[in-house]
C-alpha positions as CSV (number, residue, x, y, z in Angstrom):
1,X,-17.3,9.0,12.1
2,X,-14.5,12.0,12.7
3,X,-13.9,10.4,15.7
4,X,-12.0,7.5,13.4
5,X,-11.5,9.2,10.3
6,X,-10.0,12.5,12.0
7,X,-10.9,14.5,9.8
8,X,-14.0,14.5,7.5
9,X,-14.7,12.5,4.9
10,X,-13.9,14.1,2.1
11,X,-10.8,15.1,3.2
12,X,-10.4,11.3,4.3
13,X,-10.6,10.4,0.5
14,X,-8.9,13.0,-1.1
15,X,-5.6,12.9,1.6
16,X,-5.6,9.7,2.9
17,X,-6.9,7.5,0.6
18,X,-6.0,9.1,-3.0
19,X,-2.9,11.2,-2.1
20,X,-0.7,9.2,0.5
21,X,-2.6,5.9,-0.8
22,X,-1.5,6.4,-4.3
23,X,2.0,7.1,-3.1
24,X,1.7,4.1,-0.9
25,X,0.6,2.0,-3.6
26,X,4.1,3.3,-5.7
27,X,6.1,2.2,-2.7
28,X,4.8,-0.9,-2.7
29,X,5.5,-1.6,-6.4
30,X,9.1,0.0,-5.9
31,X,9.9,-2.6,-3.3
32,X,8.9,-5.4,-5.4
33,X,10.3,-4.3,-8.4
34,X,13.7,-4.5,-6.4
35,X,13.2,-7.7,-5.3
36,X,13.1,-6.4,-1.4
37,X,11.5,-8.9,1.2
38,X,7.7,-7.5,1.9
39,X,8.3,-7.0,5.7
40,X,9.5,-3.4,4.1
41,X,6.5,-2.6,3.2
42,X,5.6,-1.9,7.0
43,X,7.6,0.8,8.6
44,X,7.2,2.7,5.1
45,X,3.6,2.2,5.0
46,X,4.0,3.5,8.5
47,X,6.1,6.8,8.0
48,X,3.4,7.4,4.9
49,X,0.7,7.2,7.4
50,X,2.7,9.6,9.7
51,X,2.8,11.8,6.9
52,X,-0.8,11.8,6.1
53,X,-1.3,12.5,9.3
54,X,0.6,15.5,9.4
55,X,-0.6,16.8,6.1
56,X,-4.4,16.8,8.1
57,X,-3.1,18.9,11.0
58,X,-0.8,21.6,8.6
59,X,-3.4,22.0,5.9
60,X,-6.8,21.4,8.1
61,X,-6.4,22.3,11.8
62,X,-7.1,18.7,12.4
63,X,-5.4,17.0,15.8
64,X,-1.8,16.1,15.4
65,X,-1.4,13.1,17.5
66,X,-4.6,11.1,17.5
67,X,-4.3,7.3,17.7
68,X,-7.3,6.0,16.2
69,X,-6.8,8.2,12.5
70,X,-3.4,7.5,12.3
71,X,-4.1,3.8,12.9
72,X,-6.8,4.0,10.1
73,X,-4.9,6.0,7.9
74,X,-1.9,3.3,8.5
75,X,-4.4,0.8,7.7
76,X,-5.3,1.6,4.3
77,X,-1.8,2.8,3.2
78,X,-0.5,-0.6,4.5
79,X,-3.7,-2.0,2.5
80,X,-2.6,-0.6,-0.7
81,X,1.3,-0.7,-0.2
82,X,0.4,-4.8,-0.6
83,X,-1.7,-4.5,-3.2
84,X,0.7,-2.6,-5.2
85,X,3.7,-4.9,-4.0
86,X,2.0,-8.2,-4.9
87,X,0.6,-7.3,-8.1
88,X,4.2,-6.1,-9.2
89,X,5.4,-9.4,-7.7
90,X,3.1,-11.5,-9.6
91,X,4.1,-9.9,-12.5
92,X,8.0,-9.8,-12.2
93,X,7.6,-13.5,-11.5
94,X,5.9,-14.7,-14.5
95,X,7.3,-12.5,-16.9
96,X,11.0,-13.4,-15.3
97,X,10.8,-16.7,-14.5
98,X,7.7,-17.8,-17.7
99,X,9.3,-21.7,-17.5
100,X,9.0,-22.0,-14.4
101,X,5.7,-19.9,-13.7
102,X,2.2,-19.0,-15.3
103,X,0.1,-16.6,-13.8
104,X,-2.9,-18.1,-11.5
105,X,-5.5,-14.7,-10.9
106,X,-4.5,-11.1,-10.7
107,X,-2.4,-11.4,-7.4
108,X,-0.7,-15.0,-7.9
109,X,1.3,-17.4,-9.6
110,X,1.2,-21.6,-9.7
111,X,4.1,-23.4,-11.1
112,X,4.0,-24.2,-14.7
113,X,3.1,-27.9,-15.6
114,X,5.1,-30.0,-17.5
115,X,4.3,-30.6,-20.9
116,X,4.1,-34.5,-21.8
């Protein structure tokens, strides 16, 4: 399991996952709430996960430049950089646009019918 975590699992949890995931799930909803496009999310979700990565090596001797942890570590901060942009985007839509849209589910939005 260190072997794709890099580092163990607490530490997995608490860094990756809690810290830098929590700050990746703020990026996301600052990128919807300025109406950016979503590809942004990427290359910050990927700095964060650089970040993380670093953070493991200066705080717990773990290996700097491993592929497989950073890739898993990208992989959840990308996970909940989208969570956090589309459930900020769901929201600014309906409650900017409430003619046109009604909420459909936590993450989505339909068009509103017309009333007769």
């Amino acid at each position: 399991m260190n072997e794709i975590l890099g580092e163990s699992i607490p530490v997995f949890i608490g860094l990756t996952v809690i810290l830098v995931g929590g700050c990746g799930f703020m990026m996301g909803q600052a990128i919807a709430n300025t109406w950016r496009p979503y590809w942004q999310v990427v290359p910050y979700s990927l700095l964060l996960a650089a970040t993380s990565r670093f953070l493991a090596f200066a705080l717990f001797e773990e290996q700097l430049l491993a592929v497989v942890p950073y890739l898993t570590a990208a992989v959840v901060v990308l996970g909940l950089a989208t969570l956090g942009f589309r459930l900020t985007q769901a929201d600014l839509m309906v409650h900017q646009y409430p003619w046109l849209y009604e909420r459909s589910g936590l993450l989505g939005w339909k068009d509103r019918q017309a009333s007769p």
